[in-house]
C-alpha positions as CSV (number, residue, x, y, z in Angstrom):
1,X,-42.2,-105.8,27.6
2,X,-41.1,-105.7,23.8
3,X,-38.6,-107.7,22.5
4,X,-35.7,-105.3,22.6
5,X,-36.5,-104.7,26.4
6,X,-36.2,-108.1,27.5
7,X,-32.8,-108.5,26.0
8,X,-31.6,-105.4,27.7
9,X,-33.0,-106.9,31.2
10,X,-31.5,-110.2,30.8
11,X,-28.3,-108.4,29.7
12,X,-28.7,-106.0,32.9
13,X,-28.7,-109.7,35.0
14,X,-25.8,-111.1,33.2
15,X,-23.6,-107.4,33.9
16,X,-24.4,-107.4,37.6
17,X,-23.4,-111.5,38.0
18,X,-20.5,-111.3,35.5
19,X,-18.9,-108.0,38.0
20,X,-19.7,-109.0,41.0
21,X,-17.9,-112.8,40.4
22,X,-14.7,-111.0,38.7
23,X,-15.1,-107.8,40.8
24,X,-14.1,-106.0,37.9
25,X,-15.8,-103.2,36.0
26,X,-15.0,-101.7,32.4
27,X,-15.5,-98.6,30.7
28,X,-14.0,-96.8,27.6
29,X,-12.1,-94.2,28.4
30,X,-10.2,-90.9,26.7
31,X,-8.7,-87.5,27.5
32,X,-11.8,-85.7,28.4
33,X,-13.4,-88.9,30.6
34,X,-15.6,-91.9,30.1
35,X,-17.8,-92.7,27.4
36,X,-21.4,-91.1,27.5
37,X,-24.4,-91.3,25.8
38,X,-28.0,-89.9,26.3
39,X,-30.8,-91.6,27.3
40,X,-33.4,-93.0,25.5
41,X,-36.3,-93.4,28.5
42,X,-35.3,-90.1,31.0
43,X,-35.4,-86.1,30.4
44,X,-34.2,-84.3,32.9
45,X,-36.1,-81.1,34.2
46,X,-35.7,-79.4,31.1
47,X,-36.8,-81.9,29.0
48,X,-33.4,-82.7,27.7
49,X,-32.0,-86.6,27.9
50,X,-30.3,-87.6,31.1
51,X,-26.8,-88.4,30.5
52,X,-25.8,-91.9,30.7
53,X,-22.2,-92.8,31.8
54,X,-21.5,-96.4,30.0
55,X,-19.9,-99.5,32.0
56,X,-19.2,-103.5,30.7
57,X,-19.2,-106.9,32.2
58,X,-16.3,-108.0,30.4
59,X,-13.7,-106.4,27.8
60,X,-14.3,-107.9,24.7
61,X,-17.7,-106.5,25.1
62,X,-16.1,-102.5,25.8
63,X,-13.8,-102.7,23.3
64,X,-16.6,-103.9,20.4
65,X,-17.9,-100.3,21.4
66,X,-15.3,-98.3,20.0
67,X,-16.2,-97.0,16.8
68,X,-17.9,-93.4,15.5
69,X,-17.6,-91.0,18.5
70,X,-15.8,-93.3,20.8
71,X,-13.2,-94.0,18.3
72,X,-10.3,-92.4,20.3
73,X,-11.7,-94.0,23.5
74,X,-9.7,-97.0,25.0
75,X,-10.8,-99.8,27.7
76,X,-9.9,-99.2,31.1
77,X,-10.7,-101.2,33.9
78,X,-12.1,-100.3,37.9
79,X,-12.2,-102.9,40.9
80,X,-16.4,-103.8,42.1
81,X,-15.7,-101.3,45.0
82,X,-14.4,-98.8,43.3
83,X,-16.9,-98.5,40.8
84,X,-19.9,-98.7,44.0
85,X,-18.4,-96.4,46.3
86,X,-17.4,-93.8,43.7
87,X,-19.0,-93.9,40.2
88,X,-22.8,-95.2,41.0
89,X,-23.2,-93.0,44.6
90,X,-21.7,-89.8,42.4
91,X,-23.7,-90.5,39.7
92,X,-26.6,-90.9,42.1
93,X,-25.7,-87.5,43.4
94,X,-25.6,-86.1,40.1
95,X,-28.7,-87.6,38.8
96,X,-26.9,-89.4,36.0
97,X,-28.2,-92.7,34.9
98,X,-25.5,-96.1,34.0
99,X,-25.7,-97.4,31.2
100,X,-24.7,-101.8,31.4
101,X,-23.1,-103.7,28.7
102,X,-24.0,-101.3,25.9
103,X,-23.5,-103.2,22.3
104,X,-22.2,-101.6,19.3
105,X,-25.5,-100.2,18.1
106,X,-25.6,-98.6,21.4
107,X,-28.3,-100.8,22.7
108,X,-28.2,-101.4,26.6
109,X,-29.9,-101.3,30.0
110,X,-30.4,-97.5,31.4
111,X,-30.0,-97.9,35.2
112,X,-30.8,-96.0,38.2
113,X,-27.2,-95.8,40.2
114,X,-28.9,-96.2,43.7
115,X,-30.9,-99.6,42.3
116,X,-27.8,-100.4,41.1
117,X,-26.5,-100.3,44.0
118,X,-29.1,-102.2,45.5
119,X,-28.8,-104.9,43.2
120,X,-25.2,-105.4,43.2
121,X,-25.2,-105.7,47.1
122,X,-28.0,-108.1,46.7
123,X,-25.8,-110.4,43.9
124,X,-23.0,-110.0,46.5
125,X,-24.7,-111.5,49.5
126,X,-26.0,-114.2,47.3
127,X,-22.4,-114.5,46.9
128,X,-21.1,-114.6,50.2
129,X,-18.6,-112.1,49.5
130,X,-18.2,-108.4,51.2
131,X,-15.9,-105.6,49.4
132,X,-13.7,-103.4,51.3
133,X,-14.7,-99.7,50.8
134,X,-12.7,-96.6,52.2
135,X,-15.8,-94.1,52.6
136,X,-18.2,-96.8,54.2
137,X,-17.6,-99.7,56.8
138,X,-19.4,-102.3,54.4
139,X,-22.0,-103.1,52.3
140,X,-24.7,-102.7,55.2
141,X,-23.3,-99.5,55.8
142,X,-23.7,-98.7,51.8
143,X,-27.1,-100.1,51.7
144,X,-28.4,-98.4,54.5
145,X,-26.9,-95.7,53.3
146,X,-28.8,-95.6,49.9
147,X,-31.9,-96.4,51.2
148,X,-31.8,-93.6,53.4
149,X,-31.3,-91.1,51.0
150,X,-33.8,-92.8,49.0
151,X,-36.6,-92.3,51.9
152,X,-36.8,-95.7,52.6
């Protein structure tokens, strides 16, 4: 692992500990949706970069981001739950990626929303604490939900 890629993991850690202790998730945000980016790892089937839908730990860190095409953007703010139940399983569904505490040279962590997923409910057990969701009973339910779909 290269430099640049261990920064991005340890920065990865830091996003999924920093949300699930504030239960708080930030994005930029303007008229036509959330701020996107392409990825630098994943093509899709047509050889094209997957699309990456950018979220932040804290926001300070979204805000530094808006500058060149996200100029007209402005920070906007989700609950834990929200942002699991909704953004990471659609994205999973429409085989986006998440992209975690981008920086201002657009320099972040590319994540897979289901092992995101994973993760967070990991952190959050660690944690002791449980969410309340509307479309599943908890985070068992969510988990066993994910790792269904996922064949596991």
């Amino acid at each position: 692992m290269h430099q640049d890629s261990i920064v991005t993991e340890q920065r990865h850690q830091k996003f999924i500990k920093k949300i699930c202790d504030t239960e708080i998730v930030y994005t930029l945000e303007c008229e036509e949706g959330l701020a996107t980016s392409s990825s630098n790892h994943y093509d899709d089937e047509d050889g094209e970069p997957v699309q990456i839908i950018c979220f932040w730990s804290e926001k300070a860190l979204a805000k530094s981001c808006i500058k060149d095409g996200w100029i007209d953007y402005e920070v906007s703010e989700m609950p834990l739950s929200e942002f699991m139940e909704n953004w990471c399983v659609g994205m999973y569904n429409d085989e986006l990626l998440i992209g975690t505490d981008f920086d201002r040279n657009m320099f972040g962590f590319e994540a897979e929303p289901a092992d995101l997923i994973l993760e967070l409910i990991a952190e959050l057990k660690l944690k002791e604490k449980e969410l309340d969701f509307i479309k599943f009973d908890n985070l068992s339910d969510l988990k066993s939900q994910i790792l269904e779909s996922k064949g596991l």
